[in-house]
Each structure stands twice: as C-alpha cells, then as structure tokens.
C-alpha positions as CSV (number, residue, x, y, z in Angstrom):
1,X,-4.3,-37.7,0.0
2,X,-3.3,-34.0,-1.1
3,X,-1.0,-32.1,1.1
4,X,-1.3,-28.6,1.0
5,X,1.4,-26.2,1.8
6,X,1.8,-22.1,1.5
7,X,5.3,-20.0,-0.2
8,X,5.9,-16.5,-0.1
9,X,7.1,-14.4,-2.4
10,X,9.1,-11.4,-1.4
11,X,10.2,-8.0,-2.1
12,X,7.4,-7.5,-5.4
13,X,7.3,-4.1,-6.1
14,X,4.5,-1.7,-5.5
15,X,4.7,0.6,-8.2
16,X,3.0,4.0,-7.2
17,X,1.5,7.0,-9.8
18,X,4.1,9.6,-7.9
19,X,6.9,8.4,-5.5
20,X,6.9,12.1,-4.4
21,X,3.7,13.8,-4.3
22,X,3.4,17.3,-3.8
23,X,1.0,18.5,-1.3
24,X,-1.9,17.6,-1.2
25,X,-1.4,14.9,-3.9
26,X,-2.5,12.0,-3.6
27,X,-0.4,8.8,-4.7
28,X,-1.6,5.5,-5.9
29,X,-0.3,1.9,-6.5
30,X,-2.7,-0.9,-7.8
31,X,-2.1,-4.4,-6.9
32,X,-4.0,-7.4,-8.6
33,X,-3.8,-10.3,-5.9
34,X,-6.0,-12.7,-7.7
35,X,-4.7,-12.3,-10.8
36,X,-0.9,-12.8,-9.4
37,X,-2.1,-16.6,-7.7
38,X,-1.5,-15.6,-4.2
39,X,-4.2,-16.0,-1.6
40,X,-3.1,-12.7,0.3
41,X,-0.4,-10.1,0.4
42,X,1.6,-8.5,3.6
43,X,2.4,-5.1,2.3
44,X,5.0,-2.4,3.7
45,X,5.3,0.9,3.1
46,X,8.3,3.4,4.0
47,X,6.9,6.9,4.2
48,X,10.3,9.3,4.0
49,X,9.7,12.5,5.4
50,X,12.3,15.8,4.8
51,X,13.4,17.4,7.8
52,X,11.8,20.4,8.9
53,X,8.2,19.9,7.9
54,X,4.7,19.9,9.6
55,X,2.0,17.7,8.0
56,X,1.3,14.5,7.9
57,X,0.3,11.6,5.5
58,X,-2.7,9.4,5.2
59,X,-2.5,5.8,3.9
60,X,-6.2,4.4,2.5
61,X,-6.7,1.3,1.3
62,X,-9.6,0.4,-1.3
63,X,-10.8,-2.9,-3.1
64,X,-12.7,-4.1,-5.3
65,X,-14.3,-7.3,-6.6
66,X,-14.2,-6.4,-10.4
67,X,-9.9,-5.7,-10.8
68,X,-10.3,-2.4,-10.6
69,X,-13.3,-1.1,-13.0
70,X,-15.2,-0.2,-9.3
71,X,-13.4,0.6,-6.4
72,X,-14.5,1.7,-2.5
73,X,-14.7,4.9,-2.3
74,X,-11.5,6.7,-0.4
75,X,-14.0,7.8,2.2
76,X,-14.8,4.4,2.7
77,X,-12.1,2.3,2.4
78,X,-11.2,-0.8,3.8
79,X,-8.5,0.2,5.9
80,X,-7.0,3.8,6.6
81,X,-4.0,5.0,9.0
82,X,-2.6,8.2,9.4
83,X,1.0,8.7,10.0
84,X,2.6,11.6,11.4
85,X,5.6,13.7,10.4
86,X,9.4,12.4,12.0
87,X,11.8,14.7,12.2
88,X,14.0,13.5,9.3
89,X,13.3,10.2,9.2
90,X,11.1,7.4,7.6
91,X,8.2,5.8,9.0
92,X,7.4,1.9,7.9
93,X,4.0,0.3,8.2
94,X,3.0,-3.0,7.3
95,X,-0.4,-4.3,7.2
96,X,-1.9,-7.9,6.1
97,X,-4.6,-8.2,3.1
98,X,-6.7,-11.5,2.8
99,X,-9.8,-12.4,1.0
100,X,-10.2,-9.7,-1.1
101,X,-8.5,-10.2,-5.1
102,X,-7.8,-6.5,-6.2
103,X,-6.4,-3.4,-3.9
104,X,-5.4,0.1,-4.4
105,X,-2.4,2.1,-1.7
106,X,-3.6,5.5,-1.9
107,X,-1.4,7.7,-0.1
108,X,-1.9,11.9,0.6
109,X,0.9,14.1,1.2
110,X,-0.3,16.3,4.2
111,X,2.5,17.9,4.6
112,X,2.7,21.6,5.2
113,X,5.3,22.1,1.9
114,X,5.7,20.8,-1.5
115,X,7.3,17.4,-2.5
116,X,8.5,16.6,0.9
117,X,7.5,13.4,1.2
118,X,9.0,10.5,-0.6
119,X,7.5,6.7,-1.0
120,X,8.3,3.4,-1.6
121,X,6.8,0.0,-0.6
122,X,6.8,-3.9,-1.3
123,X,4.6,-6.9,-1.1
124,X,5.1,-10.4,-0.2
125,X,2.5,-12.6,-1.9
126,X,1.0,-15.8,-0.1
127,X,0.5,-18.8,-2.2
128,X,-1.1,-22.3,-1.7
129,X,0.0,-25.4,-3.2
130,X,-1.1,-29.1,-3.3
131,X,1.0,-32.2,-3.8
C-alpha cells in the first residue's frame, strides 16, 4: 500500500515588477504553483514603510486557471487586505493558497509620497509524495 507524505520547501523567492513602487504604482509578482509540483503555497510579504509618511498599501491577490493568459480581475480578486502605514517600520503578512495552480501578488503603493514603500516576500511550496 502507498504511503503518502507532504515536504516543504522554503524561502523561494517572489520576484516582483518593482520592489519600490512609486505612488500609486502598483507592483506585481507571478507565481506558477502547478507548474512548480507543489499542491499549495504559504506566502509572506514584508511591506517596509519610510518614516514619516501617510498612506497606506493594498495587497490583491488574483488567479487563474490558464497560467496566467486570463487573470481575475483586481476588483475581484480572490483575496485582498489592506495594510496601514507604521511609523518606520515593516509590516509582514502571510496568507495560505490551496487549490488554485497560478497566482499573481499585486501590491499598490498608497502612500501619500513617492517611492516610500519598499517590498519583499517568499513562498514555501507544499508537496505530496507516495512511497
């Protein structure tokens, strides 16, 4: 009889259009889930914010069933948060995607000046095995 068992990997990259977007800008990383082998992803972003600013930013998260040739639309995507300025610091979220095989991060600088917000993020990938 088969035994099934689940690995993560960690720390993948997310790779975004514009680690810093200006205002107003919005910032995209793609990320092919089916196409990497894994079953789902945990993502986390860190949102850096400079000191002294009013604004915000707005995390959206689209899919698609095609990798990529449609997406949802960003007004209605599969999941959205928005995340408030702190003082000179860096806010992380982390959110879970199953059962879909392609998503895009889209994330808006809301801020109220240019370039003042900085991004990174990384996935872990969840993958099933049989023995």
């Amino acid at each position: 009889m088969a035994t099934i068992s689940s690995t993560w990997t960690e720390a993948e990259s997310l790779s975004f259009t514009n680690a810093s977007p200006a205002k107003d800008v919005v910032a995209v990383a793609e990320l092919d889930i089916a196409n990497g082998g894994y079953a789902g992803v945990m993502i986390q972003l860190t949102l850096a914010f400079a000191a002294g600013i009013d604004g915000n930013a707005t995390i959206y998260i689209t899919n698609s069933s095609n990798s990529g040739t449609t997406d949802d639309s960003v007004e209605t995507p599969l999941f959205s948060q928005e995340v408030t300025y702190a003082a000179a610091a860096s806010r992380i979220i982390s959110f879970q995607i199953m059962n879909t095989p392609y998503i895009q991060v889209h994330i808006k600088n809301g801020t109220s000046t240019e370039a003042e917000l900085t991004l990174t993020g990384i996935y872990a990938g969840l993958k099933y095995t049989s023995a």
